[in-house]
N, C-alpha and C positions, 0 to 999 in steps of 0.2 A: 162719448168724449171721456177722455180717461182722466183720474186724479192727480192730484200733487201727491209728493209727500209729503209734504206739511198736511196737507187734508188727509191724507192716510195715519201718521200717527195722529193725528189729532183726535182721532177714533178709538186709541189707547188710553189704558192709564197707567201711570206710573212710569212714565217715556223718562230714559236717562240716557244720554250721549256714551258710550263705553270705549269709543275711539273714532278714527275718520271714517266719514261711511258708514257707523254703527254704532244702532242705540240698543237697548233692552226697556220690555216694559209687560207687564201683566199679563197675561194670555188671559183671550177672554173665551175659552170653549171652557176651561177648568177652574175652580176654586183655588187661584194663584195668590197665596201669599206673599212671595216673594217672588221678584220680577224673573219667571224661567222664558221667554221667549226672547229670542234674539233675531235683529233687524238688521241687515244689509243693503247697502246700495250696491247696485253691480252695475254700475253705467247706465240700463235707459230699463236695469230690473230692478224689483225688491224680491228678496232672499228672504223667507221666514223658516225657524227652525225655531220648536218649542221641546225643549231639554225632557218634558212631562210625557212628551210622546204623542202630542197633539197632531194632525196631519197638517198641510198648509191647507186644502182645502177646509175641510171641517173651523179654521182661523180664519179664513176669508168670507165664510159663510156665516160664522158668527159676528162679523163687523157691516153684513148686509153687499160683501163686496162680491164680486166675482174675480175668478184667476187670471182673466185679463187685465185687470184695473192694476195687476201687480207691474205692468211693465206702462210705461209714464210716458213714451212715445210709439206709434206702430214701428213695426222693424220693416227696414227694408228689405223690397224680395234681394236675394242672393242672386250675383249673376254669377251663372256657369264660366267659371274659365275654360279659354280653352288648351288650357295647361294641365288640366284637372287627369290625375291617371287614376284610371279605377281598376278593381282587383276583385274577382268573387272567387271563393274558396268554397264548393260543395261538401259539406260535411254526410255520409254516409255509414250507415250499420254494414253489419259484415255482409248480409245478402244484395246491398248496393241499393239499398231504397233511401231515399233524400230525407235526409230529419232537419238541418237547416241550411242558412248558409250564411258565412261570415265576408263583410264586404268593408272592403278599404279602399277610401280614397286619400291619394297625394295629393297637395297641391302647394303652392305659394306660402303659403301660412302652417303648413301640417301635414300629419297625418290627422283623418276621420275614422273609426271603424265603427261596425254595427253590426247588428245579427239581422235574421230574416228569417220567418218561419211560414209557412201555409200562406205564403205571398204579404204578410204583416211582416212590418219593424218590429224586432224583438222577438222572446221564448216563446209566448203565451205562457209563462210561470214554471219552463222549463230550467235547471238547473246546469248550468255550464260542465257541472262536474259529472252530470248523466251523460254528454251527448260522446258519443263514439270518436276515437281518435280520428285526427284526418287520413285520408289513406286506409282504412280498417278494411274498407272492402275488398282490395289487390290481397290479403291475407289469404284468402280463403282458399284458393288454388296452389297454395306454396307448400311444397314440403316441409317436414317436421325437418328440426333443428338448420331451417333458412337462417343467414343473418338478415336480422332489421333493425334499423337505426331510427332509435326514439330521440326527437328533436323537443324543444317548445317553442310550437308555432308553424303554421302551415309554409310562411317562404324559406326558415332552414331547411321544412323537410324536402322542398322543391329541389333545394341545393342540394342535396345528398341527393335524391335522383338523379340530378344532372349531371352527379357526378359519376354515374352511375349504378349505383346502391338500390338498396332497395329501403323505404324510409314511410315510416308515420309520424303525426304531431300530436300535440295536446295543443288543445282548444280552451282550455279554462284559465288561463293567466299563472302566471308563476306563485302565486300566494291560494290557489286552490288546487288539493290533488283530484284526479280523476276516480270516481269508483272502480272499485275489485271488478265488477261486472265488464268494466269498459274495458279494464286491460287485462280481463280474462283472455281472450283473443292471442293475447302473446305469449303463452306459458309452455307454447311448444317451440318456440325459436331459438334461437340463438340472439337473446337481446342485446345491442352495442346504446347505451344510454349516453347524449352527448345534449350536456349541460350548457346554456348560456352563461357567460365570461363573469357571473358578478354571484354575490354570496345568497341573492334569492333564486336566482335558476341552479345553482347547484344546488341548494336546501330543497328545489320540486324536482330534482330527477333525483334527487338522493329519497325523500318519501318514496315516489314510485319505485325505486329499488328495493324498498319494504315491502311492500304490496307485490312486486312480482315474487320476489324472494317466498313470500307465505303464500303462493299459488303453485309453489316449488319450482317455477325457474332462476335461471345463475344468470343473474345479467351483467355484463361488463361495462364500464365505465370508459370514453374515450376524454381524453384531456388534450386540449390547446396551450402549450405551455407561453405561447407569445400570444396570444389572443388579443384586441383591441376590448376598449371598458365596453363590457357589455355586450361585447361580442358574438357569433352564432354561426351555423355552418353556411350562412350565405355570405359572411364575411370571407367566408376562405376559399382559395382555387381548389379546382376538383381533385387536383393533383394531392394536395395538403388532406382533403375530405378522404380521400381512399387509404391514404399514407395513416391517417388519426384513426381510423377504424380499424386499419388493420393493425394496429401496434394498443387497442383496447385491451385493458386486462381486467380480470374478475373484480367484483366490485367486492369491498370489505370494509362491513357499518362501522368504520373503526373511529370515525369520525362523533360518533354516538358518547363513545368513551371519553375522549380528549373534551367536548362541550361539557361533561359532566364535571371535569377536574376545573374549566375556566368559571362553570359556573357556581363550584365551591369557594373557590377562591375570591369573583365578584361577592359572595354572600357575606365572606367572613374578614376579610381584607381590607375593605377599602380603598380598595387599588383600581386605580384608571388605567391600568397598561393589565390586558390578558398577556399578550404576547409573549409574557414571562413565563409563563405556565409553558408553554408550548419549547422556550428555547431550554430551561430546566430537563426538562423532557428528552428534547433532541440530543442534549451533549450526554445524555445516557447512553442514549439509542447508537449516537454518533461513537462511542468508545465500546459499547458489546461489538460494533463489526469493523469490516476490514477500514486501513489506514491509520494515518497517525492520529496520535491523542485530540481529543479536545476540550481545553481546559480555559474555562469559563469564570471571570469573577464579574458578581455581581456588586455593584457600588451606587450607594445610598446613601444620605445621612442616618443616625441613630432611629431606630424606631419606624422605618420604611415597609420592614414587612419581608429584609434576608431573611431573619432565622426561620422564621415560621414557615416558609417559601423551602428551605433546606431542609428543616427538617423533618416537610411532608416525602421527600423522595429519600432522605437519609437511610431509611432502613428497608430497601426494596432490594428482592436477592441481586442486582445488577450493583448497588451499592456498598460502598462499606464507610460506616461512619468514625470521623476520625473526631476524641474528644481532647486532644492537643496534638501539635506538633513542634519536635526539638529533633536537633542534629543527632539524636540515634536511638529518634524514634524510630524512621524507618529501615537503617541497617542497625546491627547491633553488634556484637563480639558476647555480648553476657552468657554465659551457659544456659540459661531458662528464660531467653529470649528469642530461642527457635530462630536465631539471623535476624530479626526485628521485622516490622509490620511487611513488608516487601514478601516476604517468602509465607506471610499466612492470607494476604489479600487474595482473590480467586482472579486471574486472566483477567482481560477487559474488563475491569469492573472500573466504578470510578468512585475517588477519596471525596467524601465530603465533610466540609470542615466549617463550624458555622460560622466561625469570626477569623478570617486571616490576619485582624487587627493583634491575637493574642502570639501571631510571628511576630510582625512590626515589634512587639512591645519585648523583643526578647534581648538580653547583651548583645553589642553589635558581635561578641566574636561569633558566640551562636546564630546568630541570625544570619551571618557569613555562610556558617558551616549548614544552616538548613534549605537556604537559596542556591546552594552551591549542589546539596543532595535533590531538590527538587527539578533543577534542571536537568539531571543525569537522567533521572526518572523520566523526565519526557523523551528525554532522545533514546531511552530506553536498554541503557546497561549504565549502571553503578557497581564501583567495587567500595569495599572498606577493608581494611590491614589494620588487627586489632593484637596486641601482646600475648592475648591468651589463645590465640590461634595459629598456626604455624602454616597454614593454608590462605586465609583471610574469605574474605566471602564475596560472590559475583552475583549479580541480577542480570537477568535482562526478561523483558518483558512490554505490555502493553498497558499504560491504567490516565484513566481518565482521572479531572481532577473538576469540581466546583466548591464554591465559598463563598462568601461576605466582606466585605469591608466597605468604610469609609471613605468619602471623597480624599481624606486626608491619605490615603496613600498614593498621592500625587507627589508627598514631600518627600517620599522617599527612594531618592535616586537610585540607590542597593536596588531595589527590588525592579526598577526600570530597566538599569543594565545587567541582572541577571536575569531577571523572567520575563521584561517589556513583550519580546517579539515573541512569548509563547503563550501570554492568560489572553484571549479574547474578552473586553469587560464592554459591558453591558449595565448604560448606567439607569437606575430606577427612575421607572415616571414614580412622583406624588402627589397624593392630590391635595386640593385645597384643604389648609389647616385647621380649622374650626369646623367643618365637615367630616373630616379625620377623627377629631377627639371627639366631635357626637357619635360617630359609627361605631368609634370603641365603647365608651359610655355604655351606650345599648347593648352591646354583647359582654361584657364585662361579667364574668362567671362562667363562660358558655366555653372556654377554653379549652377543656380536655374533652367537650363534642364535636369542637371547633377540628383541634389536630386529628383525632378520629375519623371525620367525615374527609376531612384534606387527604391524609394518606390512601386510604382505600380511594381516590377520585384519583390520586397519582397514581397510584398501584395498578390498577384499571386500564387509565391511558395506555401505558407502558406496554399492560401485557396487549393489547389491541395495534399496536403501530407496525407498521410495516417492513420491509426490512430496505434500507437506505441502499446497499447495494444493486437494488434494482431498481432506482428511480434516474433518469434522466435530465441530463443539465444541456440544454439547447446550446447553439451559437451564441445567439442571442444574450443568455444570461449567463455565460461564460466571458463574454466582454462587459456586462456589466460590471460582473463580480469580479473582473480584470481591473476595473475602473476603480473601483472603492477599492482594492489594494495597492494599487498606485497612491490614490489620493491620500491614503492612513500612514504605510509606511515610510511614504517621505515627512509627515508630519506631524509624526511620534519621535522620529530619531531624537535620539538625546546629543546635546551639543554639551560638550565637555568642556568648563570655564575655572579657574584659578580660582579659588574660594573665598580669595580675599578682593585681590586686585578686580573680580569678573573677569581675566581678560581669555577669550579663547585662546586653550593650551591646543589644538591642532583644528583643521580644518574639517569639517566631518564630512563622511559621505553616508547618502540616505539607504535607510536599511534597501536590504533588495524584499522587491514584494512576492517573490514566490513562496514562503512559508505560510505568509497571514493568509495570499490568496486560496493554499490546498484546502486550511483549515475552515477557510468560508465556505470553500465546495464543499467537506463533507458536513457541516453542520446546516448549510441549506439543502442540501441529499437529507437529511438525518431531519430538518424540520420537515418537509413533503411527506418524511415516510410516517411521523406521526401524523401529521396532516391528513392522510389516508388517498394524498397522490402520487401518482407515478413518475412526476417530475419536479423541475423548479419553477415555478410560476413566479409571478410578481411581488406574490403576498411575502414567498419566502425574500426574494430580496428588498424588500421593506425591513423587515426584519435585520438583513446581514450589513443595510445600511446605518439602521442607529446601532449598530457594535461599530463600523467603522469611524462615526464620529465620537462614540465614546472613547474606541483608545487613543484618541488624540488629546493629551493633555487639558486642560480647562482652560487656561489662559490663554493656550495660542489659538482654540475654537474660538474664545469670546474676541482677539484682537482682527481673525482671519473674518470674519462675521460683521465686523465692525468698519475692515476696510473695503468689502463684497457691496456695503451700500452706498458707495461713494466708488467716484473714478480714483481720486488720489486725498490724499491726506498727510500734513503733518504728524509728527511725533507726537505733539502736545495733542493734536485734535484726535488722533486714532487711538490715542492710549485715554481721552478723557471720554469715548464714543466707546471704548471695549469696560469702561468701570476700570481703570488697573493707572496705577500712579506712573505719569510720566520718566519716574527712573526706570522702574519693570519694564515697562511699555516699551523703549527704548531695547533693551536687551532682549526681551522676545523679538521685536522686529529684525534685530541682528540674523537671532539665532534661526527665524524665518528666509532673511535672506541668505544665510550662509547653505542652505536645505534645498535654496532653488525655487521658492514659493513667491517671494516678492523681489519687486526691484524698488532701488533706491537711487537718488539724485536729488541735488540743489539746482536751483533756477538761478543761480547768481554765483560770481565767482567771490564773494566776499566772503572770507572763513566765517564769518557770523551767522552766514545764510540758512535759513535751515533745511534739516531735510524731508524730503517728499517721499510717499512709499504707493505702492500698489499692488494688485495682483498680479501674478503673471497670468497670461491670458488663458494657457491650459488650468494652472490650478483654480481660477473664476470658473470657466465650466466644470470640473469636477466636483466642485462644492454645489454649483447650482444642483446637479444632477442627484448628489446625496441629498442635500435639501429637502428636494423635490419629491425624493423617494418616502422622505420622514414626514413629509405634510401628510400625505394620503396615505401613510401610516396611521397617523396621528386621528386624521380624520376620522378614519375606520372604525378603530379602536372606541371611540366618544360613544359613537352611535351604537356599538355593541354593547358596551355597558350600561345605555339606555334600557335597551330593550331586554339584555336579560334580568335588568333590577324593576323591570316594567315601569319607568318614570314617562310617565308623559306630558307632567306639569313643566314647563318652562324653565318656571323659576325654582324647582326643587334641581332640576339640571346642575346648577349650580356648586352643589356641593358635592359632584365627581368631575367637576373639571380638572384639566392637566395646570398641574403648576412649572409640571417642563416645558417651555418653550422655547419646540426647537425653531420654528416660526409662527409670526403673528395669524393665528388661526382666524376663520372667519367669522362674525359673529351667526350664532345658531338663526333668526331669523330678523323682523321688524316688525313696530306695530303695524304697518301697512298690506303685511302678509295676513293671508286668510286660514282663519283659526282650523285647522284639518280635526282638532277632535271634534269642534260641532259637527263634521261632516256625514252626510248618514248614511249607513253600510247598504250594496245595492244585496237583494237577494241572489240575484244571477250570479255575477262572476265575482262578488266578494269580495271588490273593489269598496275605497272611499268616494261617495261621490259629492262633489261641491254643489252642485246646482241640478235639481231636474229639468228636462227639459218644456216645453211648451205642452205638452199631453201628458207629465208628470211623470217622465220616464225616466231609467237610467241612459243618460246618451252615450256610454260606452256599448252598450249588450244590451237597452233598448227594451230591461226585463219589466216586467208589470210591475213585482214591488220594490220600495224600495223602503227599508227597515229605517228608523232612528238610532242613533249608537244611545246605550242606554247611560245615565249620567251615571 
């Protein structure tokens, strides 16, 4: 007859409630001061995990119980559906003798999987990362320099078969690599390595690309640039499988590099957005090769973390660092001005200038006269006609441009209708503010190890990335990035209004989007190649979606955002829902409807009546769809900076959240959810596991031990 639990803890001491379904109380195998054993209900189980390292047995034994007493009712036998698909994968060594075999079943509720070894569930204490690829046997008969396609997981490699390929898997889950010994086997092939769709299966074929690499073979990397989350070659027709293999290119750890520069940056920054490091990068990358310029402002409030971001790339030979800029700085007439900065700059390079604020702040005539030379500069020929010359002087050239400023150069129109349709800006995530000034706090002196360690991480990346000209942009991500140029350039255009009266001096028409759209192509070309892919994938347009919402003014995102969450709205109700005073409110919604974005109407014929506004139905789906793009940006981003700052406390979380919200993110969990650090590592496959099973197994791989994570 089995226990309560109330007669179970009562066998305790020191029982304390820690939340629903979970107490802590004394472990009684060990001289426990302080309550380390923790209690779980799990429906008709008790869960025991003792943080000391105690086993459950050796717990159960010392309370006079047995490991049965731990479940409070018998469990029902299982009835077989007969829906139930099963699946056995024979795992074999190269001479084809059986070492185990891995079995899955589908059903109604899941997948099941398990291992099986000498007719037992489970290794017998064999290591996931010993056992022989799938497939390893068919090796052995193959000529030198075969192609074979290394998948993760035995039904991708089915699908490269069928499609017909020739293909092995990995058997030990994405979070463990395989021994040298295992993938000895392949060091005379022709490796084609094809990563599952998400940032852990390319982190386990990119290790194996280490390992084959130091056995001296050159293994090539194929890429799914449309790929489904999480994706794999059983996701894609044969046709696509033979197409992706054949269009594989050599693999280059370039990607080694660029994590070093994100994880400088995490270290020293306190910046919730990597993704910056990466697009710094690209508009480098994107200006040393072919096409037009790309010129990049980054915008933050004071103290975000531009300069320091500037000027780790300011002094790299691709770079030239500019310490002002005036109307003849960069042409000149002077004798010992050598024709001004233009004729001593090197080709493609790109100006970086760490405050654009200190243009803003110049006489407007100059200020005139340096918007006016800057644009030339992008289109890429300037003349000047100077007294003391009788010839005058011509440019033409290529030079990339990045910089800094303030949300404050929103006020100023000059620089909208001179350089609007040419800086891509990029506005800064920050993070929480009292999180911020302790992160500084703490490194405060560390400064000049601080830019040291930054530039050689920049430096690094750079010389490692790839070159943009050879990465490819699908269909697919050419109507996206069609998409987010439609949706920016009509909703950047500046509307021209009488200064006094407001009233629009002519009608506008929305910029055309072919400039912004080239400039996203190559700087998503330009982020892939430091990425160390051979195309545009998703990730990069994540990235070319928050530039698209950044260059849209601020107030017309927060009124377009405002009326996205409602079908229709007044004047007064959309301008009191966007933060912005019913006069403003009022004249942005104009200047939205004059652009083509909203419609407007009264529901009464009474002049008094007021009026009503909406989306129009295309520009609702193209915001959903950038939106959408920024969430699982957004998301991404959190959890990366978890993991390379190793936080795994909850509530230290906290202080790198995003204080940009581009939408209401989710919250990270609930109390209700089960705490995953008690969870204890299995030895097998190196998995987290929640619960052993009834013979105290891992029930993923079924292996004999299974560790405690150590507190």
């Amino acid at each position: 007859m089995t226990l309560s639990l109330k007669a179970i803890l009562g066998r305790l001491e020191g029982v304390r409630q820690a939340g629903p379904n979970q107490w802590v109380a004394k472990c009684p195998v060990h001289d426990d001061q302080k309550p380390s054993l923790s209690i779980k209900l799990d429906t008709n189980r008790i869960l025991l995990h003792c943080h000391a390292g105690c086993s459950p047995e050796a717990i159960v034994s010392a309370l006079g119980l047995e490991m049965r007493d731990l479940f409070l009712s018998p469990k029902p036998a299982k009835k077989r559906s007969a829906n139930l698909k099963e699946q056995v994968w024979q795992i074999r060594d190269v001479d084809g003798n059986l070492i185990a075999e891995h079995v899955r079943v589908d059903g109604p509720d899941g997948k099941r999987m398990w291992w099986k070894r000498n007719g037992h569930k489970g290794l017998g204490g064999l290591s996931t990362r010993d056992l022989p690829l799938y497939g390893t046997e068919t090796l052995k008969d193959l000529s030198d320099n075969t192609t074979v396609v290394v998948t993760e997981g035995e039904k991708a490699a089915d699908a490269v078969r069928q499609a017909g390929l020739l293909a092995v898997g990995t058997v030990c889950g994405a979070a463990v690599t395989p021994a040298r010994e295992v993938l000895e086997p392949l060091r005379r092939f022709d490796v084609v390595l094809w990563p599952d769709a998400d940032p852990q299966g390319r982190r386990h074929m990119a290790r194996i690309a280490k390992e084959l690499m130091a056995l001296g073979a050159r293994p090539q990397w194929a890429e799914w640039p449309d790929a489904p989350p999480k994706g794999d070659a059983a996701d894609a027709e044969p046709k696509q499988i033979r197409e992706f293999v054949n269009e594989a290119r050599p693999y280059k750890p370039s990607t080694g590099s660029l994590t070093q520069a994100r994880e400088a940056v995490a270290k020293w920054l306190e910046l919730p957005d990597l993704d910056v490091v990466d697009l710094i990068l690209a508009t480098v990358v994107a200006n040393a090769h072919n096409g037009d310029p790309v010129w990049v402002l980054l915008v933050g409030p004071p103290s975000s973390a531009k300069s320091e971001l500037l000027r780790a790339v300011a002094d790299v030979p691709q770079c030239y660092r500019l310490s002002s800029l005036t109307g003849r700085t960069l042409l000149s007439g002077h004798k010992d001005a050598e024709g001004g900065l233009l004729f001593r700059i090197p080709a493609r390079s790109t100006m970086v200038l760490l405050d654009f604020g200190q243009v803003l702040s110049l006489h407007p005539n100059d200020k005139a006269l340096v918007l006016q030379r800057l644009r030339e500069v992008y289109d890429g020929y300037t003349k000047g006609d100077f007294g003391n010359r009788a010839d005058g002087l011509e440019w033409r050239g290529k030079l990339g441009f990045l910089s800094g400023a303030t949300p404050a150069i929103e006020k100023y129109t000059s620089v909208g209708a001179e350089l609007g349709d040419r800086f891509l800006f990029y506005r800064m995530r920050v993070p929480e503010r009292k999180g911020q000034a302790l992160g500084a706090i703490g490194k405060a002196g560390g400064e000049k190890q601080m830019r040291e360690e930054l530039a050689r991480a920049f430096a690094g990346a750079l010389a490692s990335a790839g070159n943009p000209d050879a990465v490819k942009v699908s269909e697919k991500a050419q109507d996206a990035i069609a998409t987010l140029a439609t949706f920016t350039t009509r909703l950047r255009t500046p509307v021209s209004r009488d200064r006094y009266s407001k009233d629009i001096d002519y009608l506008p028409e929305p910029e055309a989007p072919a400039r912004f759209a080239k400039a996203l192509v190559l700087l998503g070309k330009a982020l892939a190649a430091v990425r160390g892919k051979s195309s545009v994938t998703g990730e990069e347009l994540q990235v070319l979606a928050h530039i698209a919402l950044a260059c849209v003014p601020s107030r017309r995102m927060a009124m377009l955002n405002a009326l996205a969450a409602v079908e229709e709205g007044t004047t007064k109700a959309a301008s009191l829902a966007a933060n912005i005073s019913t006069s403003s409110g009022k004249l942005i919604l104009e200047d939205l409807m004059y652009l083509g974005a909203v419609d407007r109407w009264a529901k009464s014929d009474v002049l008094t009546s007021p009026f009503y506004w909406r989306l129009k139905p295309e520009v609702r789906e193209e915001l959903a769809f950038v939106r959408g793009l920024i969430q699982l940006n957004t998301q991404k981003q959190q959890g990366e900076i978890w993991e390379i700052l190793n936080i795994d406390d909850k509530a230290k979380r906290h202080s790198v959240v995003f204080a940009y919200q581009a939408l209401d993110d989710q919250e990270e969990g609930s109390p209700n959810e089960p705490d995953s650090d008690a969870w204890p590592t299995c030895r097998g496959c190196g998995r987290k596991v929640p619960e052993v099973n009834e013979d105290g197994l891992c029930p993923d791989c079924q292996a004999v031990e299974v560790r405690p994570n150590e507190k």
